[in-house]
LOGURO-38850 format. One record per residue (C-alpha): z, x, y; residue in one letter. Coordinates in nm, 2 decimals. Each point is the difference from the previous one (the first is absolute). Layout:
REM residues N
Z|X|Y|A
...
END
This chain:
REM residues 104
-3.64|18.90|25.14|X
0.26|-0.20|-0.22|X
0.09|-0.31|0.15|X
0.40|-0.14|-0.09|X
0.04|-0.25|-0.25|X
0.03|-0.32|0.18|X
0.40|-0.11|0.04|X
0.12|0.36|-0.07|X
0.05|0.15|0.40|X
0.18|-0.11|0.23|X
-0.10|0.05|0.35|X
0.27|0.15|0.17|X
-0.21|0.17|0.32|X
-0.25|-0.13|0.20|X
-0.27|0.16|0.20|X
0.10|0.09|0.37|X
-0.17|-0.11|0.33|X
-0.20|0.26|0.18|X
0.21|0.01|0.27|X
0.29|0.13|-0.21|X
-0.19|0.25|-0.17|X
-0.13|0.13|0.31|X
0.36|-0.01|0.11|X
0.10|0.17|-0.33|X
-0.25|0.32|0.07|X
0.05|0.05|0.36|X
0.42|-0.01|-0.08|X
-0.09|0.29|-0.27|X
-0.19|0.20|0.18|X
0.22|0.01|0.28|X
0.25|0.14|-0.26|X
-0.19|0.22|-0.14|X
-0.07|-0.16|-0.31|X
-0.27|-0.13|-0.25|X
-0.07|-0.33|-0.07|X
-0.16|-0.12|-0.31|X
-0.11|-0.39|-0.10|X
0.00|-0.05|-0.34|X
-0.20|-0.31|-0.10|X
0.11|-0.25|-0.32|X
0.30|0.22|-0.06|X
0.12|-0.16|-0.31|X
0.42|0.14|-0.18|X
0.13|-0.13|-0.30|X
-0.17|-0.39|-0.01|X
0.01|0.00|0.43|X
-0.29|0.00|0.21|X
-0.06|0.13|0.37|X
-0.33|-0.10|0.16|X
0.11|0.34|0.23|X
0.26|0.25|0.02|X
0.06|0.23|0.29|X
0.08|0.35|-0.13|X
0.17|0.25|0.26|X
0.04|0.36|-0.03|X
0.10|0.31|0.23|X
-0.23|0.20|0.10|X
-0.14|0.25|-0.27|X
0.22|-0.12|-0.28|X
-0.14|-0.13|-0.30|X
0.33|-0.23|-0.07|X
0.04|-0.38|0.13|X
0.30|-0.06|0.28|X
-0.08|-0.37|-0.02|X
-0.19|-0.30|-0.17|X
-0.01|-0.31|0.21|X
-0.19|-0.28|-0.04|X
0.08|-0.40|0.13|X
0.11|-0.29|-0.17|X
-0.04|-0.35|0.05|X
0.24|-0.02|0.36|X
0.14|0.37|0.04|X
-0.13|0.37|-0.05|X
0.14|0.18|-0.25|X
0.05|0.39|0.06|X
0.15|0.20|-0.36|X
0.05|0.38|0.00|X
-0.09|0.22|-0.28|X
0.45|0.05|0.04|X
0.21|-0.25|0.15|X
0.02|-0.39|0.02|X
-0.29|-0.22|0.10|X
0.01|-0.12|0.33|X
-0.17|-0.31|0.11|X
-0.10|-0.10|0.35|X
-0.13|-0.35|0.15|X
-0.28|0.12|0.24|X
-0.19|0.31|0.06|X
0.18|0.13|0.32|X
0.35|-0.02|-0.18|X
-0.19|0.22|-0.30|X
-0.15|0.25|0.22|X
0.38|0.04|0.15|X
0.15|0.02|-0.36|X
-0.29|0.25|-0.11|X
0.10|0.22|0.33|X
0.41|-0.07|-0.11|X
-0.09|0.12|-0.36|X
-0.14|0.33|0.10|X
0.16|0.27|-0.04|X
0.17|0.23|0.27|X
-0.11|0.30|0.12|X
0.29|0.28|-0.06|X
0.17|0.10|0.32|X
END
């Protein structure tokens, strides 16, 4: 495993308390979706100790990458604008705003 050169990463997401993450899957689930954590998640220079990947059910492509920064949770769709959110009940009510309508 290659370690980063010391001073070149930035942390920009930190790990998430159980709670949350138990949160996290029961919220998915009850939308039909998967939910992946992705461990030292590391983009261009910036590090994430974990990343929370969502996708619908039975589709290979991401809906949404969130992870949490220092003092809010951070929610960025594979389209669209990144949303942040100060706790976890205000992201699970953004994820639910964010989903997409059922036709009719």
């Amino acid at each position: 495993m290659r370690r980063p050169v010391a001073g070149s990463v930035h942390l920009r997401g930190h790990a998430f308390p159980i709670e949350e993450l138990i949160a996290f899957r029961h919220w998915a689930e009850r939308h039909a979706m998967r939910l992946l954590v992705e461990l030292d998640h590391c983009v261009e220079g910036e590090e994430y100790e974990e990343v929370l990947a969502f996708y619908d059910a039975g589709s290979a492509l991401r809906r949404w990458t969130l992870w949490r920064a220092a003092d809010h949770l951070v929610v960025e769709p594979m389209t669209g604008s990144i949303a942040r959110f100060s706790h976890l009940h205000a992201t699970l009510a953004g994820l639910h705003a964010l989903r997409p309508r059922a036709p009719g």
